[in-house]
C-alpha positions in Angstrom: 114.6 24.4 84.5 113.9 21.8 86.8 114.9 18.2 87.0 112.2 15.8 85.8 113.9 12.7 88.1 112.4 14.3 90.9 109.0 15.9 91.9 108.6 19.2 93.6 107.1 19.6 96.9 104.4 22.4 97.2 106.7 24.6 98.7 109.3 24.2 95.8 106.1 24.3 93.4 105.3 27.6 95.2 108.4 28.9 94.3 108.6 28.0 91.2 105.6 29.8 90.1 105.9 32.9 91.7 109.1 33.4 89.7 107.5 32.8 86.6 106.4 35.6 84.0 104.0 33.6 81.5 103.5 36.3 79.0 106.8 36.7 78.4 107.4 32.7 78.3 103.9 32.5 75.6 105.8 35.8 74.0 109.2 33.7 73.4 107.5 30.9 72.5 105.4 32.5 69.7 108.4 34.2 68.5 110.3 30.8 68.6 107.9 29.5 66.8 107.7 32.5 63.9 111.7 32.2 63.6 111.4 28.4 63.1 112.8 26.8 66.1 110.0 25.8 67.7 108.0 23.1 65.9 104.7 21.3 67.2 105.6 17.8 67.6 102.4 15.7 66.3 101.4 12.0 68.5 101.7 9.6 65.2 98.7 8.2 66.8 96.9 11.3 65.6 98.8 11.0 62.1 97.3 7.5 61.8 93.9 9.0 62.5 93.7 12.5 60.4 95.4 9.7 57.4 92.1 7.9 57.2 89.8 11.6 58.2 87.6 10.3 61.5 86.8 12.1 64.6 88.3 10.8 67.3 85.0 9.2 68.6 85.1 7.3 64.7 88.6 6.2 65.3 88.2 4.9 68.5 84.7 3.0 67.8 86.9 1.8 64.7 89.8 0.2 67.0 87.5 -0.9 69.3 88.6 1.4 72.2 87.2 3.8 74.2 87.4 7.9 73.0 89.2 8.0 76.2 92.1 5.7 75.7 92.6 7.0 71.9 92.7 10.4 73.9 95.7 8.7 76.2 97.3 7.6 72.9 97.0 10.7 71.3 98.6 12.6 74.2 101.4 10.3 74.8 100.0 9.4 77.8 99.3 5.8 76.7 101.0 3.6 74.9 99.0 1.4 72.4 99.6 -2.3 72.4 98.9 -5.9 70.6 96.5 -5.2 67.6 96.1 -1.9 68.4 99.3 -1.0 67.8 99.0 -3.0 64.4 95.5 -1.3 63.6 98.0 2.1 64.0 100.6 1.4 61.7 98.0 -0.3 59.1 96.1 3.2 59.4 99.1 5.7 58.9 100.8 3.3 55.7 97.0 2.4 54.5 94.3 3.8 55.5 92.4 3.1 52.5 92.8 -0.3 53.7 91.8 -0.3 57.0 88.6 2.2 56.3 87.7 -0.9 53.8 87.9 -3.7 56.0 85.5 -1.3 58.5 83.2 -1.1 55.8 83.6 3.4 55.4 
């Protein structure tokens, strides 16, 4: 495995991939999975949102944030912040509470 600290070139990248047998990697990983060692880690983000039972496009409108930036959130890729970040944790302790003041 390669160090995250630093990038690949395209040559390295090229290397890289022409070693790489991805059957056998999905294979592992499925069996991983079967025997218990591999577990899907879940964005609490997408806790919060499942906890009150919207779409994505529901959630988002709800927060008052683009389907795009709940997407980033989901995906790790973005960090909420501020109220949003409140809006979150109100939404994965109470969502009851947070679909009431949205009027659901």
């Amino acid at each position: 495995m390669h160090s995250k600290s630093k990038p690949l070139n395209q040559t390295e990248l090229a290397a890289f991939e022409a070693t790489r047998d991805l059957a056998a990697e999905l294979l592992q990983a499925v069996h991983e999975m079967k025997a218990g060692r591999l577990h899907v880690v879940v964005s609490p983000v997408v806790e919060a949102r499942k906890k009150t039972g919207l779409s994505q496009s529901q959630f988002a409108a709800l927060l008052g944030v683009s389907v795009r930036t709940l997407q980033g959130w989901e995906q790790g890729r973005k960090q909420p912040s501020g109220a949003a970040r409140t809006l979150l944790a109100i939404a994965s302790t109470n969502p009851e509470a947070l679909l009431a003041v949205a009027g659901k």
